[in-house]
C-alpha positions, 0 to 999 in steps of 0.5 A, spaced: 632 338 706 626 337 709 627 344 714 628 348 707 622 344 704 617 346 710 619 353 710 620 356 703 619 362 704 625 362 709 629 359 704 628 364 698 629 369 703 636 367 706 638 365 698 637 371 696 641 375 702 646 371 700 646 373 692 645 380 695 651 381 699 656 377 694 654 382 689 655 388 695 662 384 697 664 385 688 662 391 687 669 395 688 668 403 691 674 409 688 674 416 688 675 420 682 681 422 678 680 428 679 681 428 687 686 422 686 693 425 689 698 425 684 706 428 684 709 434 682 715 429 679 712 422 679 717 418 676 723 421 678 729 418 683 731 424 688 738 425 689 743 429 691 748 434 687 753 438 689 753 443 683 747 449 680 746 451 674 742 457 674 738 454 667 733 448 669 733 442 664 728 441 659 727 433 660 730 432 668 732 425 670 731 426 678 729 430 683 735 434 687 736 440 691 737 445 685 738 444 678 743 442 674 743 441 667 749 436 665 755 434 667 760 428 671 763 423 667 758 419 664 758 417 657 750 417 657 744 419 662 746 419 669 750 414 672 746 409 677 752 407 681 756 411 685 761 406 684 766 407 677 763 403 670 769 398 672 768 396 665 771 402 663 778 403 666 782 404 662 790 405 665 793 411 664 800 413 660 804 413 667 802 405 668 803 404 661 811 407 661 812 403 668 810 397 664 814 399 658 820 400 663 819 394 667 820 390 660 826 394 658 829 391 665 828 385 665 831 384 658 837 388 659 838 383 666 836 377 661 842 380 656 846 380 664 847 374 664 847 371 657 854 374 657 856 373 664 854 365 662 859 366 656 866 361 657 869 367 654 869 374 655 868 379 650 873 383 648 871 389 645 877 391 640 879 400 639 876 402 633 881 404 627 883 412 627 880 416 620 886 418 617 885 425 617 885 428 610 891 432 609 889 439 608 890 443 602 897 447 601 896 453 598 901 455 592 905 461 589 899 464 586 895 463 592 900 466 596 901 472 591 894 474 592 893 473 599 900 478 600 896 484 594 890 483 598 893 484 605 898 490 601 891 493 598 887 493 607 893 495 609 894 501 605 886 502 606 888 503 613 893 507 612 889 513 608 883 512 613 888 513 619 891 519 615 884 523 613 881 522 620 887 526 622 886 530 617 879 532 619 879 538 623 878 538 631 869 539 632 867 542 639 860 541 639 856 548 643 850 547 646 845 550 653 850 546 657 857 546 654 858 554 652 863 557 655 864 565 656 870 566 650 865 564 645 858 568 649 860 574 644 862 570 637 854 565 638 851 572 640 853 575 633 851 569 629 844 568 634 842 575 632 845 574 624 839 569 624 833 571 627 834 578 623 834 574 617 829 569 619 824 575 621 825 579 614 824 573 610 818 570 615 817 563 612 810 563 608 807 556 603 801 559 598 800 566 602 799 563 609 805 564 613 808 558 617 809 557 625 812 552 628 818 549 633 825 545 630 832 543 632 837 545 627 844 542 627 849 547 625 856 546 623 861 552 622 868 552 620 873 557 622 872 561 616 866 563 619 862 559 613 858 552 614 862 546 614 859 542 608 863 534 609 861 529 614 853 531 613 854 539 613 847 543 615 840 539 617 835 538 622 836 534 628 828 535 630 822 536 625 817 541 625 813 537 622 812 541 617 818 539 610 816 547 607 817 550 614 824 546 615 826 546 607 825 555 609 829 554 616 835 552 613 835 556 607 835 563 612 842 559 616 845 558 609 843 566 607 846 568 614 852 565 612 859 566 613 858 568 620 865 570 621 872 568 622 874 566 629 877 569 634 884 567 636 881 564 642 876 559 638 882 557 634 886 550 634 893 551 634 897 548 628 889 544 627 883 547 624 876 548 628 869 546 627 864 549 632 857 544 631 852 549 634 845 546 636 840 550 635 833 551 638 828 555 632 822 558 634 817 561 628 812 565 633 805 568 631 809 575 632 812 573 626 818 573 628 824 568 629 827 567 635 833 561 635 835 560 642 841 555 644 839 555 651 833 551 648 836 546 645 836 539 648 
């Protein structure tokens, strides 16, 4: 102390290195903020996935390799495991049928062996038969009516046999079935037609129709149309019911065609020959039926 005393100055001067260089030592030294380093994504984990999404999240949970905008199974967020919530697990319909059927067995096993534990065996015992009702026997009106019905089909039957012989025997005259002996017959009735159907062109409010149909011709052995059984109609539409309506008017005026020649007749049976005919009303104004063109 003594030392301190005698040199004064001395003293003062190392007190106050010492306060200076405590002062110095608790001053701390940091850069701005504005040339602080900070990360693009500070906060967030980086993972891996094995998906992409081609839209990037709005509010992201992690860092990956691409952007995935949901997805897993997590109920909420991202999982924070790789390992399953085992929390969660629940067992599955096939578990739960393997218990329900574990179960079962063990109860038929234990419902075994009480009966095999039994003294006495069980006998089962037949059920009884149903009597069987007696079916109910028909009486004398009953029987009365039934043999009038039967009397009344077998009659039907039989008028219906002798009309359907009565009918007379068709011959359907088309492209491919016409043979030579009825050319001359089928040449007349075509020409009959056309030469009326030409004269008498078909017309609706002054304008004249064209078209093209398909006309079913049935022609008795007289030479006139065979009106039963359907008669004279269209097999395919013009598309146009005043041109159709006017084609079978022009048939019916050309009509009777003509008696048939003893070679288009039936023995002991009258005939029908069915003409299929192919009309055509052209802008010539004129009306070609050709049979070739039928079918």
């Amino acid at each position: 102390m003594k030392y301190f005393a005698e040199n004064r100055f001395l003293t003062i001067a190392l007190v106050g290195s010492v306060l200076v260089h405590a002062a110095f030592l608790g001053v701390r030294f940091a850069a701005p903020d504005a040339f602080r380093f900070k990360p693009s994504d500070p906060g967030l984990e980086v993972i891996l996935v094995n998906a992409k999404h081609d839209k990037a999240p709005q509010q992201a949970d992690a860092i990956a390799q691409a952007n995935l905008d949901g997805g897993g199974n997590a109920d909420a967020g991202r999982a924070k495991s790789p390992l399953p919530d085992m929390r969660k697990v629940e067992d599955g319909d096939s578990v739960k049928a393997a218990r329900r059927k574990v179960a079962e067995l063990e109860a038929q096993q234990q419902k075994i062996l009480a009966q095999m534990n039994k003294a006495e065996p069980t006998v089962a015992m037949p059920e009884r038969e149903k009597p069987r009702e007696a079916a109910p026997q028909p009486n004398a009106k009953d029987l009365s009516d039934n043999a009038k019905e039967v009397a009344r089909m077998e009659a039907e039957v039989a008028k219906n046999i002798e009309e359907y012989n009565k009918r007379p025997r068709k011959t359907q005259i088309t492209a491919r079935t016409r043979e030579a002996n009825y050319a001359m017959y089928y040449k007349s009735l075509q020409e009959k037609i056309e030469r009326l159907g030409t004269l008498n062109f078909p017309q609706q409010d002054g304008k004249k129709l064209y078209g093209e149909l398909i006309i079913y011709i049935p022609v008795f052995q007289d030479g006139s149309i065979y009106q039963k059984e359907g008669g004279l109609h269209i097999e395919r539409s013009s598309g146009n019911p005043a041109l159709d309506n006017a084609a079978l008017t022009i048939v019916r005026r050309s009509a009777p065609f003509g008696r048939f020649p003893e070679n288009m007749r039936t023995s002991g049976k009258d005939d029908v020959w069915e003409v299929i005919t192919r009309f055509r009303f052209t802008h010539e104004d004129t009306l070609q039926a050709d049979m070739s063109r039928a079918n």
